[in-house]
N, C-alpha and C positions, 0 to 999 in steps of 0.2 A: 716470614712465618716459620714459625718451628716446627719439628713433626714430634710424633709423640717419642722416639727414640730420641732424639735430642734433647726431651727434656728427661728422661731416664739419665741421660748422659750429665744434663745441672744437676740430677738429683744429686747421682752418685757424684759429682765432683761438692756438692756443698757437705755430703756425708761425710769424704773422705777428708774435706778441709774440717770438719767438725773432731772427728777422728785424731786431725792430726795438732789439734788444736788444745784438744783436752783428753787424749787419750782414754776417754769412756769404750765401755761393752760398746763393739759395732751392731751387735744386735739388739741394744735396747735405739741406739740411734737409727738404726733403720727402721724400727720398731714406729719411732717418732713421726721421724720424716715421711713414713708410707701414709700414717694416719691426717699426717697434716697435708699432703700433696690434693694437689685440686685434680679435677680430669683433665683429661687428653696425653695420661702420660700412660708409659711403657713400662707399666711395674713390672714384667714378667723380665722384662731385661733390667732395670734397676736390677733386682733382685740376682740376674745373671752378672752383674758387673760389683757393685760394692762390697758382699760379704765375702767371694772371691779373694776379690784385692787387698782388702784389710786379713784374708787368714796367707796372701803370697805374696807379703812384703818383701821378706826374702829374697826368695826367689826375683821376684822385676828388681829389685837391686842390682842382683846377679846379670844380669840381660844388662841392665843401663852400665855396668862400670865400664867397662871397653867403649862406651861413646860417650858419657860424663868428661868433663874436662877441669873435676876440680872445686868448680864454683858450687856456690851456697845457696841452696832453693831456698825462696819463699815456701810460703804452706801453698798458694796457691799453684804455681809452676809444682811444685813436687806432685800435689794431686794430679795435674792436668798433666803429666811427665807417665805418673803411676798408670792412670786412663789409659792413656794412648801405649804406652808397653803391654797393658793386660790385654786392649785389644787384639793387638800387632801378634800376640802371641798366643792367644787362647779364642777367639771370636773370627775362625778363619773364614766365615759367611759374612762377613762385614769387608768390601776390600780396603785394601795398606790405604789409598787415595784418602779415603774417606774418614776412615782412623786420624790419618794427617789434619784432614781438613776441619775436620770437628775438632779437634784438640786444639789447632791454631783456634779456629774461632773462639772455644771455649776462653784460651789463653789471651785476647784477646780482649772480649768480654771483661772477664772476671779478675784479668792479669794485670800485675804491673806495667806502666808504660814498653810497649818493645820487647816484653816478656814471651808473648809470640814469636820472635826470629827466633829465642833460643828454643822455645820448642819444637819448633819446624826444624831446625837445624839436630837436634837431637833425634827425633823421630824419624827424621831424613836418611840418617846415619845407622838408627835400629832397622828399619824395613829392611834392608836387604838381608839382615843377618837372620828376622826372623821371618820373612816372605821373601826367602831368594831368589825361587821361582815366578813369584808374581812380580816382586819388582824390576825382576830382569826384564820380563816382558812389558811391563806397564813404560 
């Protein structure tokens, strides 16, 4: 069973593959997708998570290149990559574990065969540099 942050979490990752898809206003797409979302979701965190990440692409670039190895995201590993960096780095009420673990799932889900280890393996790599202190101790 999912929780409603979890689906905040499909929301923004079907946003962001929308986004990354067809390059449209992130605000008319989230515009969309809030109107068509059914209940039990976490619009107040959607809302914390996609229009963020679509204006700090940038930026979570920045953060992934020192543990990128090169290879070529799908759109969906790149969303679920984006995800989990913006959380890892800006949603420090959220812990690293769980960032991981949802983004695996996500990747998982919605990912190419196996497209899960690389993101586990990536985010495994960012936690410490952006939760140094929590992953030390975790």
């Amino acid at each position: 069973m999912t929780s409603p942050r979890n689906r905040a979490r499909r929301l923004a990752l079907q946003a962001l593959y929308q986004w990354i898809m067809s390059e449209n206003d992130p605000r008319e797409i989230a515009k969309q997708l809030r109107e068509d979302a059914g209940g039990r979701i976490d619009l107040d965190y959607f809302d914390r998570l996609f229009p963020a990440i679509s204006e700090s692409r940038s930026e979570l670039q920045q953060h992934l290149e020192p543990v990128l190895d090169g290879r070529r995201l799908d759109p969906v590993e790149q969303a679920v990559i984006w995800l989990g960096t913006f959380e890892l780095a800006g949603q420090p009420d959220v812990p690293y574990r769980v960032v991981i673990d949802e983004s695996v799932e996500l990747a998982k889900v919605f990912g190419a065969t196996d497209s899960y280890k690389y993101v586990n393996a990536v985010l495994d790599k960012l936690a410490p540099r952006l939760r140094g202190d929590e992953a030390a101790a975790g």
